[in-house]
N, C-alpha and C positions, 0 to 999 in steps of 0.2 A: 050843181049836184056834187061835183069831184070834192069842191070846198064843205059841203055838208058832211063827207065821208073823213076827210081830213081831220075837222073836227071832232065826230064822234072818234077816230083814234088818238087822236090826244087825251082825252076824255076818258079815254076807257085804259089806255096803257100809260098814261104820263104816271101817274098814283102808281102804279105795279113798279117801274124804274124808282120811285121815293123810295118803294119799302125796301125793294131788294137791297137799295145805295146802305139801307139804314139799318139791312140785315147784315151785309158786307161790314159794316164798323160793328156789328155788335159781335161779330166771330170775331173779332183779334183776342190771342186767348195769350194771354200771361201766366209765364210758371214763375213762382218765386222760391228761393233756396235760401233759407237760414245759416248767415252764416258772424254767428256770435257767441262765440267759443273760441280757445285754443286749437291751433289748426293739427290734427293728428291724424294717423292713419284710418278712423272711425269717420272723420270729416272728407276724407276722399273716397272713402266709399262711399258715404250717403252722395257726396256729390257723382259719380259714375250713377248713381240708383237715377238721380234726379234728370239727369241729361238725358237717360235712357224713355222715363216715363215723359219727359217734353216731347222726345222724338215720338213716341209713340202715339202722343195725343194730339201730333200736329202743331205744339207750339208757336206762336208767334215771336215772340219775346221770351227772352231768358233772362231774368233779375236777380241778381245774388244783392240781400240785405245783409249787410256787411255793419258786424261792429269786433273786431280782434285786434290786441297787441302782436300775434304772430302765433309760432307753434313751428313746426318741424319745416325745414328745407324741404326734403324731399317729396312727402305729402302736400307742400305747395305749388313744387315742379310739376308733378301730376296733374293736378286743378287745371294751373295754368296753361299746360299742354292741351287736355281735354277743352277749357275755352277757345284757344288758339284752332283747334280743328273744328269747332263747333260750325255747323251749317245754319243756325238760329242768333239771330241777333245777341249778345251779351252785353249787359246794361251794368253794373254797380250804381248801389246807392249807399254810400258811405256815412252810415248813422256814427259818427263821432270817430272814431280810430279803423286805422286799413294801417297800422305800422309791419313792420320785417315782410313776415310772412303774406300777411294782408296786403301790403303795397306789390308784391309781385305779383298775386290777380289778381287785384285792381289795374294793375297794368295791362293786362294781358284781355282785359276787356274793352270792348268797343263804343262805349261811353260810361265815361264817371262822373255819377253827381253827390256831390260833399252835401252835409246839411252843415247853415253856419258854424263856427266853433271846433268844426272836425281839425282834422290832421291826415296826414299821408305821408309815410319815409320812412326812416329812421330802421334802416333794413339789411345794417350790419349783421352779420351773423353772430349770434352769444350766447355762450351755455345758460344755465335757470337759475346761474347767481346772477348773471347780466353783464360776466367779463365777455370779452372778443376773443373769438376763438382763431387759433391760428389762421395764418394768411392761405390753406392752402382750400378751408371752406370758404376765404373770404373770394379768393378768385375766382369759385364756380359762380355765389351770388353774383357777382361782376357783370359776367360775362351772362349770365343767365339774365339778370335785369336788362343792358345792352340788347342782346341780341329780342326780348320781347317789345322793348320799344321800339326797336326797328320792324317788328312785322307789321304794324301799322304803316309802313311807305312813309310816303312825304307829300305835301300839299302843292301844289304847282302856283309859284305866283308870279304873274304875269304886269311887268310895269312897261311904262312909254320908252325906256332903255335897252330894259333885258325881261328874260326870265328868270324867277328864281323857284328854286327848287329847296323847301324845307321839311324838314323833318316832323311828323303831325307830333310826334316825343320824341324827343331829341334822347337819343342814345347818353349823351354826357352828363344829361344831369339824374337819370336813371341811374346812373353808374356814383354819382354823387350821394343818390342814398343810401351805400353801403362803403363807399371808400372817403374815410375825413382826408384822404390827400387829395382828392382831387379838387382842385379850385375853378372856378367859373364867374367871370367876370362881372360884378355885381348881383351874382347870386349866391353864392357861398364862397366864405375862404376856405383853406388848409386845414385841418384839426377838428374842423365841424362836421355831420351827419346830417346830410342834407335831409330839412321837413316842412313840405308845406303847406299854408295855410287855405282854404277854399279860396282865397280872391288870389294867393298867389300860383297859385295849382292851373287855375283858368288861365292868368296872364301869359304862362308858359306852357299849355297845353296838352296840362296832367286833370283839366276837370273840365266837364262841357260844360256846370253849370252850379247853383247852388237850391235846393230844395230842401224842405223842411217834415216830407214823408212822403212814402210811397205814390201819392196819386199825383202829387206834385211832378215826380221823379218822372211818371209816362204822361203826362200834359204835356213836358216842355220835350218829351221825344215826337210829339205828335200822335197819340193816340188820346182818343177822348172817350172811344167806346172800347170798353174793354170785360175781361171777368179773368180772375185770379185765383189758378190754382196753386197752393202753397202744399210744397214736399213737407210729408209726416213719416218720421220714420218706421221703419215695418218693427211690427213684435219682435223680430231678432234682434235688431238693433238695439232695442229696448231693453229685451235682455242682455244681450251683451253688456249694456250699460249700469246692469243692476248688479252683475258679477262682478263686475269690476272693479266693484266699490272695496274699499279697503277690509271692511266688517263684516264683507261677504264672502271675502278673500278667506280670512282667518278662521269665517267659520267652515267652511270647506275644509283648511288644514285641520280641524279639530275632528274634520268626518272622516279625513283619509288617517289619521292617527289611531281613532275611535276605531274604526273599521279592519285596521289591521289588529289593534290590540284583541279585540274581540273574536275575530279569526283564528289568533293564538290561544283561545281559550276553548274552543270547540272542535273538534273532532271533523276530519276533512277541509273540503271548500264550500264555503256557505253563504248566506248571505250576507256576514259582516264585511267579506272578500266584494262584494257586489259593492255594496254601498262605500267602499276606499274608492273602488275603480270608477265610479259612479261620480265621485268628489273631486277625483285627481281631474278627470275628462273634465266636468265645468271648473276646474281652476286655472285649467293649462287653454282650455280654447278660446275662450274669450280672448285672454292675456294674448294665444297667439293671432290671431286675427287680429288684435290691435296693433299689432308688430312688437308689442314687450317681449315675450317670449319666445326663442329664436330654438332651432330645433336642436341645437347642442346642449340650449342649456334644458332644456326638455328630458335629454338623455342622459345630465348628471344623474338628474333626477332619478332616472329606470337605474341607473348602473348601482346609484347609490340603496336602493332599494336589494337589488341583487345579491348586493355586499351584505347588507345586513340580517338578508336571508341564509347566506349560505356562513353567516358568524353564527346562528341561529339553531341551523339543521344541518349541517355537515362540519364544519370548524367547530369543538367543543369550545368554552371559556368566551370572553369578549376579548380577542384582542386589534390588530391591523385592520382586518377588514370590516367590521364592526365598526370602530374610531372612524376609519375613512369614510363606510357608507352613510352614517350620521352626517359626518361632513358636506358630504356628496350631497346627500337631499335636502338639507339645510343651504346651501349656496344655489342648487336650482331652484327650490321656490322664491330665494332673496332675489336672484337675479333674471326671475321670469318678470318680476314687478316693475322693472327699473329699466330704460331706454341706454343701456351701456351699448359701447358695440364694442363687442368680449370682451375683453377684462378693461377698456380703456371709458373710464371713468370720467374722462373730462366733462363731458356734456350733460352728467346726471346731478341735478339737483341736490344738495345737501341732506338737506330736509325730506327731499322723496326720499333717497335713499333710507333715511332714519327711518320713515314710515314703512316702508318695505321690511326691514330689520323686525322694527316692533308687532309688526302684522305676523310674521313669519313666530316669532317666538311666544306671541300670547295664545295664536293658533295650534304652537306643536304643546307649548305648559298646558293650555286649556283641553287640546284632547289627553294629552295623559290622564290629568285631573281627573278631568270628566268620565276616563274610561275607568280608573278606580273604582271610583263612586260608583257608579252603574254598574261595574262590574261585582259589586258584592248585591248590588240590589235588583239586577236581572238574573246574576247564573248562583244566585241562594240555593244552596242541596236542598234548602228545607220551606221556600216561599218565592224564591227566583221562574218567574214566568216562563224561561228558558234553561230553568237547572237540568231538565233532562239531554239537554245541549252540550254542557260543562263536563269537564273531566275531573269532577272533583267531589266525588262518590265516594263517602266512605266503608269502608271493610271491618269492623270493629273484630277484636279477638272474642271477644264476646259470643259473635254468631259465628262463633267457626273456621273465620279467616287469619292465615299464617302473615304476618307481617314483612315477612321473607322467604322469598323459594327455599328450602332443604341445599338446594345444590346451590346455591350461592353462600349458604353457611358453612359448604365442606371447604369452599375457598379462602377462609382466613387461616393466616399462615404460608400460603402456597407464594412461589415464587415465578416469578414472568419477565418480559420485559416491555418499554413501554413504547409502544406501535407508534403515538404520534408525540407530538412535546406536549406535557401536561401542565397547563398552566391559569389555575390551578387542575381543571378539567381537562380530559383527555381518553385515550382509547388502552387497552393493555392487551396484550397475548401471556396467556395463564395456560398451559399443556394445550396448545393448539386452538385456546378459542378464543375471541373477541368482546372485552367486555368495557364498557365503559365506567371509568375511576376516576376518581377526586386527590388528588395528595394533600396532604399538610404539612408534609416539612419542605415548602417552597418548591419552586418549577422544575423539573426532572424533563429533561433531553431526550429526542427520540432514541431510541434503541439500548440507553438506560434501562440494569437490575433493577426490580420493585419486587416488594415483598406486601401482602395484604395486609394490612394490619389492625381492621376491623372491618363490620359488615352491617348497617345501619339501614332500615326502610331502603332494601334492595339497592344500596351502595355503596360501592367498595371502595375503601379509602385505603392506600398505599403511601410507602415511604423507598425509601434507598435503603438494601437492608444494611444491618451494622454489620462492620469486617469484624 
């Protein structure tokens, strides 16, 4: 009987252990991380996005699909930290290049598999012409390469002698793919940047293995049942990505040009004031979130604006502050574009910068332009959609209207002196009041005789009287 019972529960629960065993391999859940691009501050963020959504879906596996010549130090330090703390398995799969930037996490992760033909090194640091940049960013790579291949320990190997104790990545030759001086005895000389190849990467225990795509890559880690969630980046990111773009760049500058000129043409703050501020915000955030845009140079920006308001509406003439503010906001928008760190130029591309330049200039020509144009054909007195906006209403004598006040006609002849430097525009005191005047016999000095010497569409134009 006992054995009849025995029976039927094998019978009845052997099958329930298959499926569960078979539901067990079918949870191992894979996240995978694109990472085939220039490595930039956009790339560290998506990567924090992505580690965060693995943790949160219970991740098995973390797989970074890896194809990069490199991209920024610092943004790879990051990555690499992040891997290095990670509680989830980290995998590379090395579709063809993992150099500079890429070789340091690649390293930093817990198996690499090369597909044939790949590479891995060559992770000296170099500005974006491809010289070597001084020795003092070369020693953080260094030490930073070193000290990641040691967080991997050492493999225990045990002979009929001794034990020995190696290194699963040898610290030395990590340090070879950024220093040509270091030498290693039948693996690099002097003068070279160490890079290797998949069978040589294995031999020395920079690659577990060699694969030819993703499903290969988790076969040979032992998973056979698997499902694959691959990071997309979120609509922000997206846009961020669409701002950023050079044509996107420049048409912004042509809104915050457009938007101020138009502002100057209508009566109070209005909407042309909106859509500048509106232009400035997605030019400047994207740019700083990506880390181009650093908050000083942000502020050239405002200050240079300030200048060129208050050359504008309190400082008569264009002169200093006017010249500077131009200046001012012309070097913030060049230099929100451009990965300098402050004025030290070493590490910016040539050619970006050139593109920065010409971005900046077609953007401020283009809105001028464009605000001319539009501006005869939005604020028309006589067909402009917005003429009743414009200050540019005429009074003909015809219907009634004086071309000049009465008392600004008693004023030619009178003498004053002149309140601020006139150059050619400026401010005068005329029997105790304040008027603003025009000279034409060249710049006249604060506190300088003037005498009026005509009185034109409500302005008064003055000289130095004759002795």
């Amino acid at each position: 009987m006992n054995k009849f019972w025995n029976l039927l529960f094998v019978l009845i629960f052997f099958p329930l252990f298959l499926f569960a065993e078979g539901e067990e391999k079918a949870e191992k859940l894979v996240y995978k991380l694109n990472i085939k691009q220039e490595i930039t501050k956009a790339t560290w963020r998506q990567t924090k996005q992505a580690f965060e959504a693995a943790d949160s879906l219970g991740a098995d596996v973390f797989l970074i699909h890896m194809n990069t010549y490199g991209g920024t130090v610092l943004d790879a330090d990051s990555i690499r930290t992040k891997i290095l703390q990670s509680s989830i398995p980290v995998y590379v799969f090395i579709d063809n290049n993992a150099a500079s930037a890429g070789a340091l996490i690649s390293v930093a992760c817990d198996s690499i598999y090369m597909r044939s033909g790949g590479s891995i090194g060559a992770a000296t640091v170099v500005n974006q012409t491809g010289q070597a940049m001084p020795d003092k960013y070369q020693s953080y790579m260094r030490s930073t390469m070193r000290s990641t291949a040691e967080s991997h320990g050492k493999d225990t190997i045990v002979s009929e002698n001794d034990t020995i104790y190696k290194w699963r990545r040898d610290p030395k030759i990590a340090e070879a793919m950024v220093d040509p001086s270091v030498f290693i005895e039948g693996i690099i000389d002097t003068g070279k940047v160490l890079t290797f190849t998949p069978r040589e990467a294995i031999e020395y225990g920079f690659c577990e293995g060699v694969a030819e795509n993703v499903p290969e890559v988790l076969q040979k880690v032992g998973i056979d049942e698997y499902k694959i969630v691959e990071y997309e980046p979120s609509w922000i990111e997206k846009i961020i990505g669409f701002l950023v773009h050079p044509m996107i760049s420049g048409l912004l500058i042509m809104a915050i040009i457009g938007g101020i000129y138009f502002e100057l043409q209508s009566p109070g703050i209005g909407f042309p004031l909106g859509v500048a501020i509106l232009a400035a915000v997605l030019y400047f955030a994207p740019l700083y979130l990506e880390g181009l845009a650093e908050h000083w140079e942000i502020l050239l920006f405002l200050v240079g604006l300030i200048l060129i308001a208050l050359e504008v509406f309190v400082i008569p003439g264009f002169g200093v502050a006017g010249v500077s503010g131009v200046l001012l906001v012309f070097i913030g928008l060049v230099l929100s574009l451009i990965e300098n760190v402050v004025f030290d130029f070493e590490p910016v591309n040539t050619q970006r910068l050139g593109v920065a330049i010409m971005t900046v200039v077609a953007g401020v020509f283009g809105g001028f332009i464009l605000s001319l144009y539009l501006g005869n054909k939005l604020f028309s007195a006589h067909s402009g959609p917005f003429k009743n906006l414009a200050l540019n209403t005429v009074q003909d004598v015809e219907d009634g209207y004086l071309n000049v006040d009465s008392s600004f006609i008693a004023l030619k002849g009178k003498k004053g002196i002149a309140q601020t430097v006139l150059r050619p525009g400026g401010k005068v005191l005329i029997e105790g009041e304040v008027y603003d005047a025009v000279t034409e016999g060249g710049f006249i000095d604060k506190g300088d005789e003037i005498v009026v010497i005509k009185v034109e569409a409500a302005q008064l134009y003055v000289d130095r009287p004759e002795n």
